[in-house]
LUMDRENMI-797576 format. One record per residue (C-alpha): x, y negated, z; residue number from 1. Coordinates in Angstrom, 3 decimals. Each point is the difference from the previous one (the first is absolute). Example, Ala and Ser with C-alpha at 12.3 -4.5 7.8 and 13.67 -1.06 7.14 Angstrom:
<kolfis>
KOLFI  c1  c2  c3  votor
KOLFI  12.300  4.500  7.800  1
KOLFI  1.370  -3.440  -0.660  2
</kolfis>
This chain:
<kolfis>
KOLFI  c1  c2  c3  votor
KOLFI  -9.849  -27.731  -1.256  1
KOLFI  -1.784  1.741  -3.048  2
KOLFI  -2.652  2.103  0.844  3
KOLFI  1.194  3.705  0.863  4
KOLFI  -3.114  1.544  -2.401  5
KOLFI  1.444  -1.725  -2.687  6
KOLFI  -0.213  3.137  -2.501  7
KOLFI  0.794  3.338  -0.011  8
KOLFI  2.544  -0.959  -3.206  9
KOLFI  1.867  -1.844  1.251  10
KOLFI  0.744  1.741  3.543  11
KOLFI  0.666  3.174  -2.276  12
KOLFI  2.916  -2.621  -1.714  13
KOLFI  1.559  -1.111  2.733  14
KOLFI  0.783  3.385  1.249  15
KOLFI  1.967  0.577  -3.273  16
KOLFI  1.267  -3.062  0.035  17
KOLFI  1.010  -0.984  3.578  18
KOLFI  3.558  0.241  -0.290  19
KOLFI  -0.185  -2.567  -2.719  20
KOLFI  -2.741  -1.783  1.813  21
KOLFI  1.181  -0.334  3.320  22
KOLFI  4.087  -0.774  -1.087  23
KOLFI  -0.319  -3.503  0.524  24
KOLFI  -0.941  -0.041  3.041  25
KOLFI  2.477  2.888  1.449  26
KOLFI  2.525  -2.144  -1.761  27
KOLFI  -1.140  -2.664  2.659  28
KOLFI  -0.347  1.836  2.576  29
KOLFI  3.873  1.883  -0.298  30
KOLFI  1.151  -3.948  0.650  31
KOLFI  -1.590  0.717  3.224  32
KOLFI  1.451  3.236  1.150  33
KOLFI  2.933  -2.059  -1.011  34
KOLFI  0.121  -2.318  2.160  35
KOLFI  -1.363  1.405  3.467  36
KOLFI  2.776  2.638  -0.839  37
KOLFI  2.424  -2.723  -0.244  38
KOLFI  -1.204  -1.711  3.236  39
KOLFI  0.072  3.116  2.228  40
KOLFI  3.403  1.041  -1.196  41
KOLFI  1.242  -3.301  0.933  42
KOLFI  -0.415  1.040  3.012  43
KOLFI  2.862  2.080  -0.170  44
KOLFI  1.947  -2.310  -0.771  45
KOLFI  -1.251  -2.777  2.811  46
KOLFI  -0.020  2.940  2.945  47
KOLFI  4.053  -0.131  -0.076  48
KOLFI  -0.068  -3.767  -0.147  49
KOLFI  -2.504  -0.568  2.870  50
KOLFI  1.867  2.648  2.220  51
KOLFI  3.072  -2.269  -0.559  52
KOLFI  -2.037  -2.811  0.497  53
KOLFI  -2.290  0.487  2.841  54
KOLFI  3.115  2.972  1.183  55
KOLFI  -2.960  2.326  0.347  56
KOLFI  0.808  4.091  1.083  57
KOLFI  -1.186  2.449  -2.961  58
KOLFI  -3.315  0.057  1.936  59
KOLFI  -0.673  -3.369  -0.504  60
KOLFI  0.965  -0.447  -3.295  61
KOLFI  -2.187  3.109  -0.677  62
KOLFI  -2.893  -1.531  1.543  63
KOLFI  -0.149  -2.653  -2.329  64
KOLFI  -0.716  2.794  -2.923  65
KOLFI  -2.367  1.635  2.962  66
KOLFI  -2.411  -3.820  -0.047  67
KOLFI  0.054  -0.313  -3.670  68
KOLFI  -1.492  3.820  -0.447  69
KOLFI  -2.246  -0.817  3.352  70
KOLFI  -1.849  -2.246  -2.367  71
KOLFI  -1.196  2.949  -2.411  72
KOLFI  -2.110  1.616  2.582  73
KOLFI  -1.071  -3.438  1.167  74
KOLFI  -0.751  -1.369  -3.440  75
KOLFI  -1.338  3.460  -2.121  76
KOLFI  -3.558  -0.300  1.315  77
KOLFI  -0.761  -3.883  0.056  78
KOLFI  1.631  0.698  -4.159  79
KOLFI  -2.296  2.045  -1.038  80
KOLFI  -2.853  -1.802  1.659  81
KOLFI  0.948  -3.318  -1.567  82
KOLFI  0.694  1.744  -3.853  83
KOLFI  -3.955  1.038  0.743  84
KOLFI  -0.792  -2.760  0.584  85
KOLFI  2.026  -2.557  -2.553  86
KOLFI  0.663  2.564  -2.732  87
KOLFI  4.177  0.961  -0.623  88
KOLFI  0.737  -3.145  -2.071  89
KOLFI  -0.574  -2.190  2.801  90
KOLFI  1.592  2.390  2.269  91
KOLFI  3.062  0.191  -1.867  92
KOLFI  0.377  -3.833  0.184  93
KOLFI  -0.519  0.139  3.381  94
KOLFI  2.438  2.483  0.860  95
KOLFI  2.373  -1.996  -2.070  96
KOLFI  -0.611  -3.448  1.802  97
KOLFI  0.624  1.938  3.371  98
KOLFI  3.073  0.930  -0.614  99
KOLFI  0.981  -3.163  -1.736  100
KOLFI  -1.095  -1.763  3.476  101
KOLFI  2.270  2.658  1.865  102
KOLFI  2.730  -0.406  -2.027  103
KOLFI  0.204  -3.918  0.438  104
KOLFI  -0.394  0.891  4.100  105
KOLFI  2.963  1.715  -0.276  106
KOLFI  1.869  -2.867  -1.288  107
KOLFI  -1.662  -1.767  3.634  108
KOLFI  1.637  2.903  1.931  109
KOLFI  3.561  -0.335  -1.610  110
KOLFI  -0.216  -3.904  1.067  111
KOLFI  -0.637  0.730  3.464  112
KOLFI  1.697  2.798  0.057  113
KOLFI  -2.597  2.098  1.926  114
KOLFI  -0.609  3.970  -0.030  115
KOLFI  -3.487  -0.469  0.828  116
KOLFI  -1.201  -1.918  -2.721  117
KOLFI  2.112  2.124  -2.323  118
KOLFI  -2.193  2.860  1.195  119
KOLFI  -3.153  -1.545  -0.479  120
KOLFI  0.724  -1.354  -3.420  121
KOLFI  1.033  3.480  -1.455  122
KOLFI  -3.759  1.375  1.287  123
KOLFI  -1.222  -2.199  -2.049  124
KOLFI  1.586  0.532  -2.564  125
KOLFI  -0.342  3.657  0.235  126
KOLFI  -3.525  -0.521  0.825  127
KOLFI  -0.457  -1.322  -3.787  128
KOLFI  1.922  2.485  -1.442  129
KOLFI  -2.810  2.154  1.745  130
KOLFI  -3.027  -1.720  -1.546  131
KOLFI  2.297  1.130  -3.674  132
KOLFI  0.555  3.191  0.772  133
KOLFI  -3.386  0.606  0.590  134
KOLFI  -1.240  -1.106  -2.912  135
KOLFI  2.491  0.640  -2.794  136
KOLFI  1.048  3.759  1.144  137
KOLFI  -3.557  1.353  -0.018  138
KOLFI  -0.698  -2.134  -3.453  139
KOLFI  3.296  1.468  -1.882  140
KOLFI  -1.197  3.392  1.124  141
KOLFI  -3.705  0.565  -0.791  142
KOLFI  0.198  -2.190  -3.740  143
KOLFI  1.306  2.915  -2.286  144
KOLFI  -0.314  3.285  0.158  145
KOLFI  0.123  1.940  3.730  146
KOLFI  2.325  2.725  -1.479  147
KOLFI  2.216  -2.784  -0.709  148
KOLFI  -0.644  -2.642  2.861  149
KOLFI  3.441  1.410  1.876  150
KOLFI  2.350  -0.795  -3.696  151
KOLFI  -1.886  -3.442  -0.066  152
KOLFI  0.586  -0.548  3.420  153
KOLFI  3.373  0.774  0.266  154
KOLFI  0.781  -2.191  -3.705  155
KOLFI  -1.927  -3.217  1.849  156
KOLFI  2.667  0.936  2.892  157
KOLFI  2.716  -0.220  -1.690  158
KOLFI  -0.592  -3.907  -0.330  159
KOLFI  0.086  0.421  4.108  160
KOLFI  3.320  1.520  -0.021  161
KOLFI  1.365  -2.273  -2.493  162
KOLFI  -0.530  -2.844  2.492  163
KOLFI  1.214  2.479  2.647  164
KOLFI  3.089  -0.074  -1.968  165
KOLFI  0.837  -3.394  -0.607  166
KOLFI  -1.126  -1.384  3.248  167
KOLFI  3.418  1.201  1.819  168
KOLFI  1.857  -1.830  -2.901  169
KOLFI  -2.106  -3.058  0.909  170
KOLFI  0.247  0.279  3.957  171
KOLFI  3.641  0.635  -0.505  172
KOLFI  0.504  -3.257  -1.348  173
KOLFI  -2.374  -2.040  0.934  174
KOLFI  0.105  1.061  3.860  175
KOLFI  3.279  2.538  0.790  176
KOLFI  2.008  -1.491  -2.312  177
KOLFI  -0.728  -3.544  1.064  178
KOLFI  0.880  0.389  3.626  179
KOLFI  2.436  0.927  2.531  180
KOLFI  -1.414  3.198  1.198  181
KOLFI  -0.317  1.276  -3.734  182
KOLFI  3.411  -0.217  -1.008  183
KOLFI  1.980  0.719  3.480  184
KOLFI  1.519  2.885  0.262  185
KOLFI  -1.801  2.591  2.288  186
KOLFI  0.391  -0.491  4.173  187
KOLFI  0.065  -3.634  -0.669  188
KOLFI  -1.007  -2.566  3.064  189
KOLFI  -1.951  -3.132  -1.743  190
KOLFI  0.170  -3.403  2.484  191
KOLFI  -3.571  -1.528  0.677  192
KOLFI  0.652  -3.038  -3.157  193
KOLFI  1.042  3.212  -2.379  194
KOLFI  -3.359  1.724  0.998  195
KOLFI  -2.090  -3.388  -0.113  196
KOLFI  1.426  -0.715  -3.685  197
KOLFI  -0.792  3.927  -1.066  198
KOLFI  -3.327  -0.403  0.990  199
KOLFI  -0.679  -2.437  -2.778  200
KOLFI  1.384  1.804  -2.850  201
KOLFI  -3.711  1.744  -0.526  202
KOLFI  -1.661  -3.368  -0.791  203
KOLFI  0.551  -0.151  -3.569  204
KOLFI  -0.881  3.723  -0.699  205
KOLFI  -3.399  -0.410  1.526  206
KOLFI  -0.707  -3.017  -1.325  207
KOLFI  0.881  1.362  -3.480  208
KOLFI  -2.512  3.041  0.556  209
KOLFI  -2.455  -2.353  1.370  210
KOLFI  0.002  -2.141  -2.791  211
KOLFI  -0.108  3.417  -2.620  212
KOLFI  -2.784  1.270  2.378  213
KOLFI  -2.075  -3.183  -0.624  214
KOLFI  0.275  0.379  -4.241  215
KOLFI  -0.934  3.961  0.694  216
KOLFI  -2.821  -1.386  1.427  217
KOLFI  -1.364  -2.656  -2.520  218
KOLFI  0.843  2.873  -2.832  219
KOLFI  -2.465  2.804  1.241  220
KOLFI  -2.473  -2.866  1.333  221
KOLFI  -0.298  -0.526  -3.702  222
KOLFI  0.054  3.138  -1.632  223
KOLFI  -3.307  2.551  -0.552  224
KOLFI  0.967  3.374  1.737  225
KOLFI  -2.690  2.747  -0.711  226
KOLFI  -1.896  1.051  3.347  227
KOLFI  0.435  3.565  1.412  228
KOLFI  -3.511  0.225  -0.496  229
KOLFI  -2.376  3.082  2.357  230
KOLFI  2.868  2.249  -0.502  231
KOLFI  1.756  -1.609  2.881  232
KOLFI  -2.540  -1.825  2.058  233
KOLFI  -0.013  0.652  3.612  234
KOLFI  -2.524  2.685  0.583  235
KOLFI  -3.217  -0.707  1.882  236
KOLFI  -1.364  3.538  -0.674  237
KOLFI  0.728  0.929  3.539  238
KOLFI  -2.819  -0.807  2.949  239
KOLFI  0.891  -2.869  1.765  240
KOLFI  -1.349  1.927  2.967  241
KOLFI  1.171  0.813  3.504  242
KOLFI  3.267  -1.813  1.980  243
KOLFI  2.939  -1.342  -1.862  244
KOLFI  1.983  2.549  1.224  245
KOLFI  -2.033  2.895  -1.071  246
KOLFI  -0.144  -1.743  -3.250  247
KOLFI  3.060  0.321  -0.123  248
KOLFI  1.430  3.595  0.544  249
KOLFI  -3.180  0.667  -2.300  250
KOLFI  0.550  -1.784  -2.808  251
KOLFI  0.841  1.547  -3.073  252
KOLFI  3.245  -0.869  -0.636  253
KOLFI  1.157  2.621  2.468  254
KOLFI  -1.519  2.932  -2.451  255
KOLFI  2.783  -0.928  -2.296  256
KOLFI  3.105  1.583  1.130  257
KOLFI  1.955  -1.535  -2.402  258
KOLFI  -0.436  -3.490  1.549  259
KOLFI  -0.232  0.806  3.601  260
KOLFI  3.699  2.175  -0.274  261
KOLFI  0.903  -3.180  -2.783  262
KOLFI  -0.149  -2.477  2.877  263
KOLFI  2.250  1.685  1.744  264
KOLFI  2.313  0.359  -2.772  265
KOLFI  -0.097  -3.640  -0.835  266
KOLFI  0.306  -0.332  3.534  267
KOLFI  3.255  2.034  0.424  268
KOLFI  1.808  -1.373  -3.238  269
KOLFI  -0.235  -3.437  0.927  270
KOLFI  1.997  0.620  2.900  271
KOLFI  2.774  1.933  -2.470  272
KOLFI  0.219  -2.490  -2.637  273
KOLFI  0.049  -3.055  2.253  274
KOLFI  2.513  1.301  2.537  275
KOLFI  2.273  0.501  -2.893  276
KOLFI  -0.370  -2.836  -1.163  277
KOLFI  0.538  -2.066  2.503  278
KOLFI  2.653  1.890  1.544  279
KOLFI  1.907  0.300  -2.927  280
KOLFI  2.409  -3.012  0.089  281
KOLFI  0.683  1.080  4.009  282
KOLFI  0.747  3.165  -1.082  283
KOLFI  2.543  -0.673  -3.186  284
KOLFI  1.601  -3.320  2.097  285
KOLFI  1.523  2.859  2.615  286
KOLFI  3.593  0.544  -0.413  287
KOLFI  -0.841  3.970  -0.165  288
KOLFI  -2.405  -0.154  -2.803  289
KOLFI  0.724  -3.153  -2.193  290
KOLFI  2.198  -2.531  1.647  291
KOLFI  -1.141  -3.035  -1.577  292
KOLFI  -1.298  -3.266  0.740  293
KOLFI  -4.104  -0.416  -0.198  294
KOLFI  -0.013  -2.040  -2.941  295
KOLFI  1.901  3.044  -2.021  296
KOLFI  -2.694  2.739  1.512  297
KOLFI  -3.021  -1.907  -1.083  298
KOLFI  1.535  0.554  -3.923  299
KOLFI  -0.143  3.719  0.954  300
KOLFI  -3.769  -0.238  1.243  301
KOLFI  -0.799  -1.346  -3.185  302
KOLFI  1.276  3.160  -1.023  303
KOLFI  -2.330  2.014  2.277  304
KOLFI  -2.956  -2.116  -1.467  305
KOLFI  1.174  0.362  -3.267  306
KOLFI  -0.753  3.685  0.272  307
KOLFI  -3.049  -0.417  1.297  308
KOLFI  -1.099  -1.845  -3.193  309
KOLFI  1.875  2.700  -2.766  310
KOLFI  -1.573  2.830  2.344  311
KOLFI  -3.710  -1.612  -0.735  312
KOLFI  0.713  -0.233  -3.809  313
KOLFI  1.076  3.203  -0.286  314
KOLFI  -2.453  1.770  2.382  315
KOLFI  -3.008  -2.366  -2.225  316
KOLFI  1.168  2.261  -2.632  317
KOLFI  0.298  2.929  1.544  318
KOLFI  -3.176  -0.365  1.803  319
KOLFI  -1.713  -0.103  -3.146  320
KOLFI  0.720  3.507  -0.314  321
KOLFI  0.261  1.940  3.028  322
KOLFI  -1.936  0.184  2.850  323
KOLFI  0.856  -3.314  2.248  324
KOLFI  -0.006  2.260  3.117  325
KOLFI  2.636  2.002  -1.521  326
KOLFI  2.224  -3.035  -0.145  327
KOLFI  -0.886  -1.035  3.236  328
KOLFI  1.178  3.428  1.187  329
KOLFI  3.277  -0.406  -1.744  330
KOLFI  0.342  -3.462  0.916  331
KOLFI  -0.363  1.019  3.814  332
KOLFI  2.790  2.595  0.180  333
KOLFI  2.577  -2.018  -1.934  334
KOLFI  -0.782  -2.956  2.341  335
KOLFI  0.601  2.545  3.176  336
KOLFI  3.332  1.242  -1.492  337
KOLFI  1.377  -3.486  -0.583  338
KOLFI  -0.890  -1.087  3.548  339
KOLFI  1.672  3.079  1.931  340
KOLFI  3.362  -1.497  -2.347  341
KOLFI  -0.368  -2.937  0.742  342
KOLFI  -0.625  0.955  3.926  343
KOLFI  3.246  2.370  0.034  344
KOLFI  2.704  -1.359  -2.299  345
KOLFI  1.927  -3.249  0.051  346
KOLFI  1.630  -2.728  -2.338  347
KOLFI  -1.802  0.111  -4.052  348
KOLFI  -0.981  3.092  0.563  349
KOLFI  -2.442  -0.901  2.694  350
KOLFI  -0.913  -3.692  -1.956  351
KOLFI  -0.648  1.491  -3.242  352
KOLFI  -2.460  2.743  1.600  353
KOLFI  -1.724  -3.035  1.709  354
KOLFI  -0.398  -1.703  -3.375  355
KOLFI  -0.782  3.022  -1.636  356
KOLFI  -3.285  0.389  2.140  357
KOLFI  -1.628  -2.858  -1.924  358
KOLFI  -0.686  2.259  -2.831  359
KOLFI  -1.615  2.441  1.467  360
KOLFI  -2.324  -2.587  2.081  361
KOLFI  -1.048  -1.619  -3.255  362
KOLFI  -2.486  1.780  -0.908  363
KOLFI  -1.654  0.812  3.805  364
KOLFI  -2.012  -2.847  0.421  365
KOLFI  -1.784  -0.188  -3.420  366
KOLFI  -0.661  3.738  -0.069  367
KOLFI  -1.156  0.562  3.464  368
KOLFI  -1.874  -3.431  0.091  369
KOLFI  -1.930  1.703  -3.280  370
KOLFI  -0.300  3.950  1.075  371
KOLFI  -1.556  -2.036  2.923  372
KOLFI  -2.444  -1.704  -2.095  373
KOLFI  -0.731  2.706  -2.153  374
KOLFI  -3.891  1.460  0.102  375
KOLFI  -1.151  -2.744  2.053  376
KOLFI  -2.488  -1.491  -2.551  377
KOLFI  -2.187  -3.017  1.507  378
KOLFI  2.629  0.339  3.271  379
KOLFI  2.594  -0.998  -2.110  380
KOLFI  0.171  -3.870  1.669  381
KOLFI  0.152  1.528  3.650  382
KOLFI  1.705  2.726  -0.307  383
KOLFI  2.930  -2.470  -1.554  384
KOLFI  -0.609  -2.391  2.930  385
KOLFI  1.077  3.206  2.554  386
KOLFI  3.047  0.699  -2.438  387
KOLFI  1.302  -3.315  0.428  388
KOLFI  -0.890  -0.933  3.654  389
KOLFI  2.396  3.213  0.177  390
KOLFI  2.878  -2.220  -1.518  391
KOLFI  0.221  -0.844  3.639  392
KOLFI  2.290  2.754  0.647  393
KOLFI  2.985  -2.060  -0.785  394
KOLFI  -0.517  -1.728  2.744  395
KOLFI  1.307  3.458  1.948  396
KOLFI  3.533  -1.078  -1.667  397
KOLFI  0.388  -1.324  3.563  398
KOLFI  -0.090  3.308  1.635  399
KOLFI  3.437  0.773  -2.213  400
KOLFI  1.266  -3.362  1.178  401
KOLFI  -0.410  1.428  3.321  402
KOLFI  1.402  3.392  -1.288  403
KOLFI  3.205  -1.710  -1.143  404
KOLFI  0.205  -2.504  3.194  405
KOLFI  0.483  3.377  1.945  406
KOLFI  1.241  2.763  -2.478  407
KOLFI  1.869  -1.617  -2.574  408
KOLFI  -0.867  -1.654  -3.194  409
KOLFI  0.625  3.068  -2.487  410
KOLFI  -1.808  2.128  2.158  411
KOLFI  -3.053  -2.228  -0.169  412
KOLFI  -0.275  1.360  -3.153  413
KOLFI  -1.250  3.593  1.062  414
KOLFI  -3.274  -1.615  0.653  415
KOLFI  -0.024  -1.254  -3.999  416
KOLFI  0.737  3.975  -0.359  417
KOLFI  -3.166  1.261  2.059  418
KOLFI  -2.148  -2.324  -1.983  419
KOLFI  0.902  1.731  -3.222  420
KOLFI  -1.220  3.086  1.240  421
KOLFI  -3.768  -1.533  0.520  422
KOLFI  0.127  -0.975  -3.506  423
KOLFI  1.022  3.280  -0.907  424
KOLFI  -3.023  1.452  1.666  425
KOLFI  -2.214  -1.734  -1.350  426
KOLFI  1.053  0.508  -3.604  427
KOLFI  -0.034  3.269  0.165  428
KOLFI  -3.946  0.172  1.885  429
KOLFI  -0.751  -3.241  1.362  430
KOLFI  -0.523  -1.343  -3.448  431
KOLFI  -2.821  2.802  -0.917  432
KOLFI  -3.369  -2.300  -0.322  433
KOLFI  -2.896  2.023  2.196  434
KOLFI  -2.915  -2.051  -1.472  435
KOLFI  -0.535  -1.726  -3.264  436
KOLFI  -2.264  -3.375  -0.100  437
KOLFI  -1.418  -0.605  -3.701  438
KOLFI  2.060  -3.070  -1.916  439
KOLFI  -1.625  -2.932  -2.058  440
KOLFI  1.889  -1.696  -2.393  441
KOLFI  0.641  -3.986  0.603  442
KOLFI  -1.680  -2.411  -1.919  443
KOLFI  -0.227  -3.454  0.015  444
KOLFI  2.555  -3.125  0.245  445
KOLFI  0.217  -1.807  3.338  446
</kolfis>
C-alpha cells in the first residue's frame, strides 16, 4: 500500500476524480452483490422444496431462513475483526471460499438426505456472505461523495436484485422444476422414494454456484482494489478504560442517532423483505390466491425480485436529487398500503399487491444502511459492522411462520405491515444525524 502522505495533489485529484477512479473496482464488486443476492433468494425457492422434502410445518421451513440470518449476528464482529486484520481483498476471498465450501456441503446434505446438515451448511454459507457484506456495503458508501453515498448505494444494489431476480428462474428449474414436490399440484402426499429422489435435485445448482464462487474468488484475489483509507478505520479515539460493558453503552456510536434508530431499522426490514420472500410461493400456490403449482409461483417471485431491481435504478436516480429520506418516507407508506391488500383481498388482486411490495422495498436497505452511516467519520467500519449484525432480523421470519401455523398464512402478513411502519418512523426522524465525525478521503491501493 502507497504511502497515505503521498501529496497533497494528488489526494486533491482523486476527490474529483473518484467516480472515474474507483469504477473498476465497483464494477467488481456489483458481481458480488450479485451473487450473495442470488444465493439468498434461492432460498426461496429451496424453502418449498425442503418442506416437501423433509414435510416440515411453516415453522420449520421458516427456521431454516431463521439459521441462515442467525449467522449475521454470529459472524458481523469476528468480520470486521478479520478485514482489520487481513485488509478487504483478502477478506473478500475469504468470504467467497466460505460460501463456496457451504455450497458443496449442501450437495453432502441432499445425499444423505438430512435436515441437520442442511442447516449447518446454509450458516456457512450465510456466514460468508457476512464477511461481504461487511466489507463491500461500507466501501460502496464512503468512496464518492456522502451527499451521494445513498444513489451509489442503491445503483451497486441493483446488481443484488438482479441476482434476486434470476435466482427463482434458476431454483425453479434446477430444484422445483426438477422434482416431484415442485411440479405436484398443491395438497399432494409424496411416498418416502419420491421424497429421497427430490432431495437430490439441489446437487447440481450448488455445485454450479460453488464452482462460479471459486472463479469470483481467483478474480478479486488478483485485482488492486483501492483501500478505504483513515476515513473508515475502526476508531481507537475512545479510552479503552473501565469494564467491557461500560465501554460499551459509552461508546460513541450511541451519540449518533442516526445509527443507533438505523439498527433497528435494518433490523425490522429484514424481517419484511425476507418473510415475503420466502412466503411468497406458499402464499400464490393456495387455491384462494393463485392456484398453481410451485414451479409456476417461483416465475411470479422473479417478478417480485424483478421490482426490487427496477425500484433501485430508478430510486439511484432519483436519489441523486431528492433527499434519500424523503424516498424512504414514500417508499414506507406504499409498502404499508400494498401489505393491508394483500392481507384483505383474495385471488390477483391479493398476488399482484404481494409482488408489488418489491418496489417499494428496493430502495430500504441501501438508503437506510447509508442514512445509518452518514456523519460517522473514522466510525464508519463499526458503525457498518452494527448495521449488518442487524441483518439478523430475518431470522424473526420464524415468528410469522409461527403466526401463520396458528392464524393463517395471509394473515401472517400483518406482521410484514407493522414493520413498514418502523421504517416509516425512522424516515421521517430516525434518520436525522445528532453528531457529525470529520471524513478523510481514501487513498491508497490495497
Amino acid at each position: 500500500m502507497p504511502p497515505v502522505a503521498s501529496s497533497t495533489a494528488t489526494q486533491a485529484a482523486s476527490a474529483q476524480t473518484g467516480t472515474v477512479r474507483y469504477a473498476p473496482a465497483l464494477t467488481l464488486l456489483a458481481s458480488l452483490f450479485f451473487m450473495w443476492g442470488f444465493i439468498t433468494v434461492i432460498n426461496g425457492t429451496l424453502l418449498p422444496h425442503l418442506r416437501s422434502v423433509f414435510e416440515l410445518s411453516y415453522f420449520q421451513a421458516a427456521l431454516i431462513e431463521s439459521v441462515w440470518f442467525i449467522a449475521y449476528f454470529f459472524a458481523s464482529i469476528p468480520s470486521a475483526l478479520l478485514i482489520e486484520r487481513i485488509g478487504y481483498k483478502k477478506s473478500l476471498v475469504t468470504g467467497l471460499l466460505i460460501m463456496a465450501t457451504g455450497a458443496v456441503g449442501m450437495t453432502v446434505g441432499a445425499i444423505i438426505p438430512s435436515y441437520g446438515v442442511t442447516l449447518l451448511m446454509l450458516f456457512v454459507i450465510a456466514s460468508g456472505i457476512t464477511l461481504l457484506q461487511v466489507a463491500a456495503n461500507p466501501y460502496v458508501a464512503v468512496i464518492g461523495k456522502p451527499e451521494t453515498a445513498s444513489a451509489r448505494l442503491n445503483l451497486v444494489q441493483a446488481m443484488n436484485s438482479a441476482g434476486t431476480m434470476l435466482a427463482p428462474l434458476f431454483g425453479g428449474y434446477l430444484i422445483l422444476g426438477r422434482s416431484k414436490g415442485g411440479t405436484a399440484d398443491a395438497g399432494t402426499v409424496l411416498t418416502q422414494a419420491e421424497r429421497l429422489a427430490d432431495a437430490q435435485s439441489v446437487i447440481l445448482p450448488y455445485l454450479l454456484v460453488a464452482a462460479v464462487l471459486v472463479v469470483l474468488a481467483l478474480i478479486i484475489g488478483r485485482f488492486p482494489l483501492p483501500a478505504l483509507g483513515a476515513a473508515t478505520q475502526r476508531s481507537k479515539v475512545h479510552e479503552k478504560t473501565g469494564s467491557i460493558v461500560s465501554r460499551f453503552w459509552n461508546h460513541p456510536l450511541w451519540q449518533h442517532r442516526n445509527l443507533t434508530f438505523g439498527v433497528g431499522a435494518i433490523f425490522i426490514y429484514l424481517i419484511a423483505e425476507i418473510g415475503v420472500g420466502n412466503l411468497f410461493v406458499n402464499f400464490v400456490v393456495r387455491p384462494e390466491i393463485g392456484n398453481m403449482t410451485a414451479t409456476e409461483a417461483s416465475h411470479y417471485l422473479t417478478l417480485l425480485w424483478g421490482g426490487m431491481m427496477v425500484g433501485r435504478f430508478v430510486g439511484s436516480a432519483i436519489m441523486a436529487k431528492v433527499d434519500a429520506a424523503k424516498v424512504l418516507a414514500v417508499a414506507a407508506v406504499g409498502a404499508f398500503v400494498v401489505m393491508a391488500i394483500a392481507v384483505f383481498s383474495t385471488g390477483h388482486v391479493a398476488m399482484w399487491a404481494l409482488i408489488s411490495v418489491g418496489l417499494f422495498h428496493s430502495i430500504m436497505f441501501p438508503t437506510i444502511f447509508t442514512l445509518g452511516i452518514r456523519g460517522l467519520g473514522p466510525l464508519t467500519e463499526e458503525g457498518s459492522g452494527l448495521l449488518v449484525m442487524a441483518i439478523a432480523g430475518g431470522a424473526l421470519v420464524a415468528v410469522q411462520g409461527w403466526i401463520a401455523d396458528h392464524y393463517g398464512l395471509q394473515t401472517s402478513f400483518l406482521l410484514t405491515a407493522a414493520c413498514e411502519l418502523y421504517i416509516l418512523f425512522y424516515a421521517l426522524w430516525g434518520s436525522k444525524p445528532t453528531h457529525v465525525e470529520p471524513d478523510v478521503a481514501p487513498v491508497g491501493n490495497e
